[in-house]
N, CA, C and O atoms as a Tinker XYZ file with bonds, in Angstrom:
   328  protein
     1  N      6.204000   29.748000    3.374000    73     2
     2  CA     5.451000   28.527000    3.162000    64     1     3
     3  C      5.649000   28.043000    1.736000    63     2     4     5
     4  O      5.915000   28.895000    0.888000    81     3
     5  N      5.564000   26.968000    1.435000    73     3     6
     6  CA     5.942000   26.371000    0.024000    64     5     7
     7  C      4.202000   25.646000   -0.624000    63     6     8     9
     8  O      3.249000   25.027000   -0.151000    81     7
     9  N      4.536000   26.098000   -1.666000    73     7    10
    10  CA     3.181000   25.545000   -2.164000    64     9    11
    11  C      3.609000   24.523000   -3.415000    63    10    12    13
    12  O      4.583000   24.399000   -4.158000    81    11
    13  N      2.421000   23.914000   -3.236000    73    11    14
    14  CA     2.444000   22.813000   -4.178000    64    13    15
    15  C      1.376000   22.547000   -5.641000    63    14    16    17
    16  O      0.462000   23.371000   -5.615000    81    15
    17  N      1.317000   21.870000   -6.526000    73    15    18
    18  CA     0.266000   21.612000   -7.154000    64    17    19
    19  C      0.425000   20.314000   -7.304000    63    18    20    21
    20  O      1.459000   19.646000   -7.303000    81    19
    21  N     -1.263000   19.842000   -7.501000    73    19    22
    22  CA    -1.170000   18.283000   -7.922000    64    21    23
    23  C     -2.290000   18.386000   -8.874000    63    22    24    25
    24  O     -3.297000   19.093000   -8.832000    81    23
    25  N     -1.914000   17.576000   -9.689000    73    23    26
    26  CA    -2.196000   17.566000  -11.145000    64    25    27
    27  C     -2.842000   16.001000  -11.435000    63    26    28    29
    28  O     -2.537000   15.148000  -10.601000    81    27
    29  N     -3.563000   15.660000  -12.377000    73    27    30
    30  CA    -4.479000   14.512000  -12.560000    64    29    31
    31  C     -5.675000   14.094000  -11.605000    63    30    32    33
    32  O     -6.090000   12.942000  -11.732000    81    31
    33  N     -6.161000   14.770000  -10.831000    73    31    34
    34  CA    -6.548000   13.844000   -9.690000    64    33    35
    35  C     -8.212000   13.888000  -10.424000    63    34    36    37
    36  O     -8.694000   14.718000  -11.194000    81    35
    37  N     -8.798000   12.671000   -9.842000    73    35    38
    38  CA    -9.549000   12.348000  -10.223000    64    37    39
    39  C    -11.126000   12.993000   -9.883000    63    38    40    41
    40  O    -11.570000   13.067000   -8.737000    81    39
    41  N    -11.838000   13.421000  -11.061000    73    39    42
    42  CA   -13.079000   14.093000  -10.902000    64    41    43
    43  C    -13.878000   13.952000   -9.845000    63    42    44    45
    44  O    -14.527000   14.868000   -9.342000    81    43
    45  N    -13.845000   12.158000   -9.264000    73    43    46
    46  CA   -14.866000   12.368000   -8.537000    64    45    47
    47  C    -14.391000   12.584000   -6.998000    63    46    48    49
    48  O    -15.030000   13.237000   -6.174000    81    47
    49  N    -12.795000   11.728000   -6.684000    73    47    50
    50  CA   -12.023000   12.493000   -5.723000    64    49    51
    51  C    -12.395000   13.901000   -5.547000    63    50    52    53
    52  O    -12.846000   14.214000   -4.445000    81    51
    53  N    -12.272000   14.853000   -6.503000    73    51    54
    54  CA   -12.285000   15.947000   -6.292000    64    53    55
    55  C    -13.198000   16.709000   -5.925000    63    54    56    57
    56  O    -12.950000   17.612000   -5.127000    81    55
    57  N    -14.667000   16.478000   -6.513000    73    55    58
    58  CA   -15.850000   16.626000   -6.206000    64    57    59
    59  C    -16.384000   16.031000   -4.640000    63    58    60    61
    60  O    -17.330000   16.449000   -3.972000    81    59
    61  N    -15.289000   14.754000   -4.277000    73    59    62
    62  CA   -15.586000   14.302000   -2.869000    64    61    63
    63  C    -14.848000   15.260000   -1.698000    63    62    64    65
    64  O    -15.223000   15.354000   -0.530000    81    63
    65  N    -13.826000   15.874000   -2.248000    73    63    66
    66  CA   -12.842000   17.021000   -1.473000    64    65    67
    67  C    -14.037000   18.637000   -1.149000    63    66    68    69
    68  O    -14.367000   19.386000   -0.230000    81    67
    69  N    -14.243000   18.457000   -2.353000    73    67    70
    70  CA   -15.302000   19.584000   -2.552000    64    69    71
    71  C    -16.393000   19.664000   -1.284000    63    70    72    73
    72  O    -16.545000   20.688000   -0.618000    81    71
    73  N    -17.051000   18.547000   -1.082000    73    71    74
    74  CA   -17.920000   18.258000   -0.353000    64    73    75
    75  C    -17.556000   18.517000    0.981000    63    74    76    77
    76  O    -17.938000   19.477000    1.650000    81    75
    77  N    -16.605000   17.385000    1.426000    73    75    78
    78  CA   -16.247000   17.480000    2.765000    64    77    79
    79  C    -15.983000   18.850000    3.507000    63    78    80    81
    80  O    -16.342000   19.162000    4.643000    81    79
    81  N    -15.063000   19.804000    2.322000    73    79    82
    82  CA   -14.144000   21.087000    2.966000    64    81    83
    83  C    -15.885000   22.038000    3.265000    63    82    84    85
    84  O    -16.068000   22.837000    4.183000    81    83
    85  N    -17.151000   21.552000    1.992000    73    83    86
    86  CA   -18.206000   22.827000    2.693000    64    85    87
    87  C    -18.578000   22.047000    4.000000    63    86    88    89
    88  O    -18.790000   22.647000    5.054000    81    87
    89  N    -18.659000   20.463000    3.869000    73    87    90
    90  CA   -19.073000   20.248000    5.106000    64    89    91
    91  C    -18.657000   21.000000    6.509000    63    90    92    93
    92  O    -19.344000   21.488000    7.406000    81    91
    93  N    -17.393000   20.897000    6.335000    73    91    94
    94  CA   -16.416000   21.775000    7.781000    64    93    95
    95  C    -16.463000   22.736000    7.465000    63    94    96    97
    96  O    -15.915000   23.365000    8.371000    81    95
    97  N    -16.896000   23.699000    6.411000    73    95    98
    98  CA   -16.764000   25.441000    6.320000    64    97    99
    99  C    -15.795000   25.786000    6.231000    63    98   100   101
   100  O    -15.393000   26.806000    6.792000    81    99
   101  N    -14.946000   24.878000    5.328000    73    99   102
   102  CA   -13.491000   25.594000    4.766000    64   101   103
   103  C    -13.425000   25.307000    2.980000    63   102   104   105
   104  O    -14.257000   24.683000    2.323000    81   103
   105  N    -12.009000   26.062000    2.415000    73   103   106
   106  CA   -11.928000   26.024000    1.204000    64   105   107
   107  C    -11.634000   24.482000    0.869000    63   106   108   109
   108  O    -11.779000   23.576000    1.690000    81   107
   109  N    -11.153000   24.294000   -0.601000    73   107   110
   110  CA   -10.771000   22.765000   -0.652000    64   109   111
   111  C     -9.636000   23.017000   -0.131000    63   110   112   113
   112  O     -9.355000   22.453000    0.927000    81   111
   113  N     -8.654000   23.970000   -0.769000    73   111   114
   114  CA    -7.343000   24.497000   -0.367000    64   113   115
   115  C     -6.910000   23.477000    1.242000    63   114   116   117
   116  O     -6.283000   22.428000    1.392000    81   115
   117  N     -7.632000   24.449000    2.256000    73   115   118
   118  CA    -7.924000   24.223000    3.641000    64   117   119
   119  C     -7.854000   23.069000    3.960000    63   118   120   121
   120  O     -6.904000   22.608000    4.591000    81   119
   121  N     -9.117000   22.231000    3.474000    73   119   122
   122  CA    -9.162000   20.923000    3.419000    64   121   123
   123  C     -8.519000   19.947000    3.160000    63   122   124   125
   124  O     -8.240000   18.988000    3.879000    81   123
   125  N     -8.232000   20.183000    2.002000    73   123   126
   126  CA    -6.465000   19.073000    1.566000    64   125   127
   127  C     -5.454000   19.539000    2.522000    63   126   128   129
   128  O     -4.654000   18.678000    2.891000    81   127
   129  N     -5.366000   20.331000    2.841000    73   127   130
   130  CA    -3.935000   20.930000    3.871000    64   129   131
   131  C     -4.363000   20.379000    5.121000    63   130   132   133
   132  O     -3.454000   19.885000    5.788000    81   131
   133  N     -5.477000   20.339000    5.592000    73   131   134
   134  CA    -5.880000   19.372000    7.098000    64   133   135
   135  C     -5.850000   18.240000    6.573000    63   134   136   137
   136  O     -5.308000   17.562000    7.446000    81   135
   137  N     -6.151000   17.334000    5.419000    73   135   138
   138  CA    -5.777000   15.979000    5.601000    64   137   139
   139  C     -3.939000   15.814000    5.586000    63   138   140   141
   140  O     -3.183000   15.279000    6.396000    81   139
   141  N     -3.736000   16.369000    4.581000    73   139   142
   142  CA    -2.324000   15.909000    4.588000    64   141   143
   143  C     -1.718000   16.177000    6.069000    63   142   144   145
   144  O     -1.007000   15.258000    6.475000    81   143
   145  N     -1.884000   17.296000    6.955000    73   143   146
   146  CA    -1.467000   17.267000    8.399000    64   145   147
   147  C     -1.647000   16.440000    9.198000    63   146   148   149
   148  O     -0.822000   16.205000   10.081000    81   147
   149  N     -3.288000   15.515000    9.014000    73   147   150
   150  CA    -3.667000   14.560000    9.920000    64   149   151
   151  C     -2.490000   13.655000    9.636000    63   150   152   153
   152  O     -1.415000   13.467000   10.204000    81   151
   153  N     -2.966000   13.251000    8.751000    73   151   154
   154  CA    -2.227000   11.830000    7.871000    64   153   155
   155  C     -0.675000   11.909000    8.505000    63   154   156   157
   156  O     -0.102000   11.048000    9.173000    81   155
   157  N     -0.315000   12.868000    8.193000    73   155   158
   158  CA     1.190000   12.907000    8.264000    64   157   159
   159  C      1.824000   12.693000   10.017000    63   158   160   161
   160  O      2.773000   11.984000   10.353000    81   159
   161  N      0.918000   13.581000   10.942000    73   159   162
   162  CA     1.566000   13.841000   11.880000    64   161   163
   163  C      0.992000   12.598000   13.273000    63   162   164   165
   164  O      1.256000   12.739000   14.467000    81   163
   165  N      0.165000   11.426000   12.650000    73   163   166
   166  CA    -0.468000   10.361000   13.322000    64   165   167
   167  C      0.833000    9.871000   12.954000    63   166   168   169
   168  O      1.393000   10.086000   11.879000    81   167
   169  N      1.457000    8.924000   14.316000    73   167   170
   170  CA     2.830000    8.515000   14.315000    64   169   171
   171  C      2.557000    6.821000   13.776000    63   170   172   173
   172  O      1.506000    6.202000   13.939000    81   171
   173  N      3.707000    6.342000   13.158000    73   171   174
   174  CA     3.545000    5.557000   12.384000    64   173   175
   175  C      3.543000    4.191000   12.976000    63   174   176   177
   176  O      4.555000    3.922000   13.622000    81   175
   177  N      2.645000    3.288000   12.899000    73   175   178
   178  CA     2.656000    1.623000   13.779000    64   177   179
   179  C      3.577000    1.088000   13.340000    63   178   180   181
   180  O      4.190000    0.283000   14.041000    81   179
   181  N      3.915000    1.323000   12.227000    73   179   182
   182  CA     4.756000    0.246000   11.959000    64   181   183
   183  C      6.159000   -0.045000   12.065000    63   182   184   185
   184  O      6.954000    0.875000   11.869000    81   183
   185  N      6.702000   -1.552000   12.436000    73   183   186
   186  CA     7.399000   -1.597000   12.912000    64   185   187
   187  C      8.304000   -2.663000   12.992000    63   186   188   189
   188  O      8.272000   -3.188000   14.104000    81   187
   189  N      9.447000   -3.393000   11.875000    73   187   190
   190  CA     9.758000   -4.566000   11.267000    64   189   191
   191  C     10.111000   -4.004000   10.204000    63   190   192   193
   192  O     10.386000   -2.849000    9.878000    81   191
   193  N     10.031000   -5.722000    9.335000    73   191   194
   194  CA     9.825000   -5.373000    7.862000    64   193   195
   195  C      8.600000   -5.465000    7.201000    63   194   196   197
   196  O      7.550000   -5.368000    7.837000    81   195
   197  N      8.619000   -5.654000    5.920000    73   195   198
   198  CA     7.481000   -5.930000    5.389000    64   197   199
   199  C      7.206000   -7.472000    5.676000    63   198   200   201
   200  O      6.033000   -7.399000    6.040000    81   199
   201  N      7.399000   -8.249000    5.715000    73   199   202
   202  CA     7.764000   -9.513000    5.926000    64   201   203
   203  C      6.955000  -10.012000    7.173000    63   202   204   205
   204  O      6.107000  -10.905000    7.161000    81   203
   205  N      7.415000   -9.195000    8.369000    73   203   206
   206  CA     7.191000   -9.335000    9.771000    64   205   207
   207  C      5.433000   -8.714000    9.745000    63   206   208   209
   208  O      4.703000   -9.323000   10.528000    81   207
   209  N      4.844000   -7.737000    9.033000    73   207   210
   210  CA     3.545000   -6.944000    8.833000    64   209   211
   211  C      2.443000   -8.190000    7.668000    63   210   212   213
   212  O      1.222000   -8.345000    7.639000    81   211
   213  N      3.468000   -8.810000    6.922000    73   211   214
   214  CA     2.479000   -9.508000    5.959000    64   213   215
   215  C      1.968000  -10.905000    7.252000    63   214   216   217
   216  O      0.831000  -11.345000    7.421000    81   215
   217  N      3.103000  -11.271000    7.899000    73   215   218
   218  CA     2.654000  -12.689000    8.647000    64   217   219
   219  C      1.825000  -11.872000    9.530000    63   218   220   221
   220  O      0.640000  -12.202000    9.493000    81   219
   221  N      2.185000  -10.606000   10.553000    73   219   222
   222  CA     1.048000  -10.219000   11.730000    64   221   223
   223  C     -0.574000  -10.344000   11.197000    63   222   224   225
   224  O     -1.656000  -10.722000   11.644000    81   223
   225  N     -0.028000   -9.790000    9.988000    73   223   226
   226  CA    -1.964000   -9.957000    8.967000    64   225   227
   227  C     -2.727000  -11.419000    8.706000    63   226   228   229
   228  O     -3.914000  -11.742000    8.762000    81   227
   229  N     -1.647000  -12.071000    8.432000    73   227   230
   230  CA    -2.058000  -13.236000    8.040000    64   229   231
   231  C     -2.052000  -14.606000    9.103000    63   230   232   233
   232  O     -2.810000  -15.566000    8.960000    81   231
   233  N     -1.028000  -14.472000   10.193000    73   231   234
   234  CA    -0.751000  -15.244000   11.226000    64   233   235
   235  C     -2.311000  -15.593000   11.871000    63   234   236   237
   236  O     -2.772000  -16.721000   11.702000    81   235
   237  N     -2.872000  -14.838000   12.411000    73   235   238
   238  CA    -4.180000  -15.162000   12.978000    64   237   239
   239  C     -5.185000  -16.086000   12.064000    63   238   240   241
   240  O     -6.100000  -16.496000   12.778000    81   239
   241  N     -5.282000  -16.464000   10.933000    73   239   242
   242  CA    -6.090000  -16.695000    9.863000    64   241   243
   243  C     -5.807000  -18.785000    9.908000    63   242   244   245
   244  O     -6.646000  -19.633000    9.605000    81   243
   245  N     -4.148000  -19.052000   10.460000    73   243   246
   246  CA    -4.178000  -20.297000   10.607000    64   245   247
   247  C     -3.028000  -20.558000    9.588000    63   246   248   249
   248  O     -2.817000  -19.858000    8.597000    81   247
   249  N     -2.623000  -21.180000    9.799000    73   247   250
   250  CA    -1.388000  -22.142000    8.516000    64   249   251
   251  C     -1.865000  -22.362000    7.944000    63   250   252   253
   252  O     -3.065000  -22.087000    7.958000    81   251
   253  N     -1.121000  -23.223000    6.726000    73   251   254
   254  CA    -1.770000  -24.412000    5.980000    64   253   255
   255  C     -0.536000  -25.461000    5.629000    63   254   256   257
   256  O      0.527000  -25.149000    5.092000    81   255
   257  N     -0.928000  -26.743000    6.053000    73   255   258
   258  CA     0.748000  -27.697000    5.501000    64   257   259
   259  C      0.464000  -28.392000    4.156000    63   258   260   261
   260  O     -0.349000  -29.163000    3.647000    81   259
   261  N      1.932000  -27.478000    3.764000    73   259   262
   262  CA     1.507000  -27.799000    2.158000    64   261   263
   263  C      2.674000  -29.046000    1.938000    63   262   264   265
   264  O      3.792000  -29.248000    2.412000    81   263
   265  N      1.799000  -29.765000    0.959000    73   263   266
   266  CA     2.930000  -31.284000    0.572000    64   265   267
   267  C      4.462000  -31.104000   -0.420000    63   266   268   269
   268  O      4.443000  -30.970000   -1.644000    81   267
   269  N      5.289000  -31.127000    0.135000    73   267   270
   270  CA     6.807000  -31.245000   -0.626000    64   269   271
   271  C      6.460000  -31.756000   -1.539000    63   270   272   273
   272  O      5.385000  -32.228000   -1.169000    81   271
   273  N      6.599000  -32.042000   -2.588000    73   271   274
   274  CA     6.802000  -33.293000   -3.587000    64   273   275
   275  C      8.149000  -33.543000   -3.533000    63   274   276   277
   276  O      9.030000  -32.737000   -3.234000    81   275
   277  N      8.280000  -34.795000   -3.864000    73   275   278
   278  CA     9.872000  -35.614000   -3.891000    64   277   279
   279  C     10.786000  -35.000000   -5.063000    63   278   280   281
   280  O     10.382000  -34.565000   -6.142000    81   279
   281  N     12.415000  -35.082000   -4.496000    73   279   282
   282  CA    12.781000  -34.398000   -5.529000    64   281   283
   283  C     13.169000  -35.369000   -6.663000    63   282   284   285
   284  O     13.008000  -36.514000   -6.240000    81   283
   285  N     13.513000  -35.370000   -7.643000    73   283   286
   286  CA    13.524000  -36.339000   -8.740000    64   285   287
   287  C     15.145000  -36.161000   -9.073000    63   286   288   289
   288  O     15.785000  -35.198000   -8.650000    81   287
   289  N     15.807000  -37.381000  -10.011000    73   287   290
   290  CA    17.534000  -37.218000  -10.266000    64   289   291
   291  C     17.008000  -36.337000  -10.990000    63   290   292   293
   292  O     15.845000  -35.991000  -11.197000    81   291
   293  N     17.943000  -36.030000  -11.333000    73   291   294
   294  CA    18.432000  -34.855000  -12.335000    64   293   295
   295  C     18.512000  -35.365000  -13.483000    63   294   296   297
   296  O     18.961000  -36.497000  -13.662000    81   295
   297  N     18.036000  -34.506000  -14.544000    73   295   298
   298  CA    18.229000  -35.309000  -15.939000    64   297   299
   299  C     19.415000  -35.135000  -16.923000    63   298   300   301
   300  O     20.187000  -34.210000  -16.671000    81   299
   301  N     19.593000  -35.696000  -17.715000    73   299   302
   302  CA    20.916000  -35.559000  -18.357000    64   301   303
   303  C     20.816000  -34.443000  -19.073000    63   302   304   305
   304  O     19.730000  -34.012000  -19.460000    81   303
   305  N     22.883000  -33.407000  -19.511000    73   303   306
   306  CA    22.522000  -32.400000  -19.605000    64   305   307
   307  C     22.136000  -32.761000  -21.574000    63   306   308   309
   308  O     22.075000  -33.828000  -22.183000    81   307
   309  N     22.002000  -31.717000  -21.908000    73   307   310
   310  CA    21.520000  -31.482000  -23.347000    64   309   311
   311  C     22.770000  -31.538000  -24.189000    63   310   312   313
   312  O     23.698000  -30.754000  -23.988000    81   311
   313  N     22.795000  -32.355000  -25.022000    73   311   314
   314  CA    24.111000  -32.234000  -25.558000    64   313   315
   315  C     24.100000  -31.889000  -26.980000    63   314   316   317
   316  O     23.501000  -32.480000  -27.877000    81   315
   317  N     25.097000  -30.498000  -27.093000    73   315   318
   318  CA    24.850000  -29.459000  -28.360000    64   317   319
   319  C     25.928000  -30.571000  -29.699000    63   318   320   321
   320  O     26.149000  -30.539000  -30.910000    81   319
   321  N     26.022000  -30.780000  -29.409000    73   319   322
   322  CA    27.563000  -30.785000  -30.607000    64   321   323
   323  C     26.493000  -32.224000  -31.124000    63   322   324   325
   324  O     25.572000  -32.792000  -30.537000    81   323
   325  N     27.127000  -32.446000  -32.468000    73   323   326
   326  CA    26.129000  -33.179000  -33.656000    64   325   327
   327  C     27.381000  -34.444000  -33.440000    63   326   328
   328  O     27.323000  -35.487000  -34.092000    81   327
């Protein structure tokens, strides 16, 4: 088995890990090792790109038609030399 460490995590994260693992009557150890299994082995929805996941989120919510503005000539270029 390969073990790991993780380093920085945050006090109150940790104190919330704390909690849960006495809730279920296991170590934290235990506990972090059943989330990361859940997490990991729930098969993944997704399915596209990111692109195709931002409109499914947002598609239901409605359009909006936004106004072009006209395009304008082009202006003259900048001319360096004196």
């Amino acid at each position: 088995m390969a073990s790991m460490t993780i380093r920085d995590i945050d006090e109150q994260l940790k104190s919330r890990l704390r909690v849960q693992a006495a809730r279920h009557g296991r170590s934290m150890e235990d506990e972090a090792r059943d989330i990361l299994r859940t997490a990991l082995s729930a098969k993944s929805s997704r399915s596209g790109t990111l692109v195709d996941s931002i409109r499914a989120r947002i598609e239901p919510l409605g359009g909006v038609a936004l106004k072009i503005a006209p395009r304008e000539a082009m202006r003259e270029p900048v001319k360096l030399d004196k």
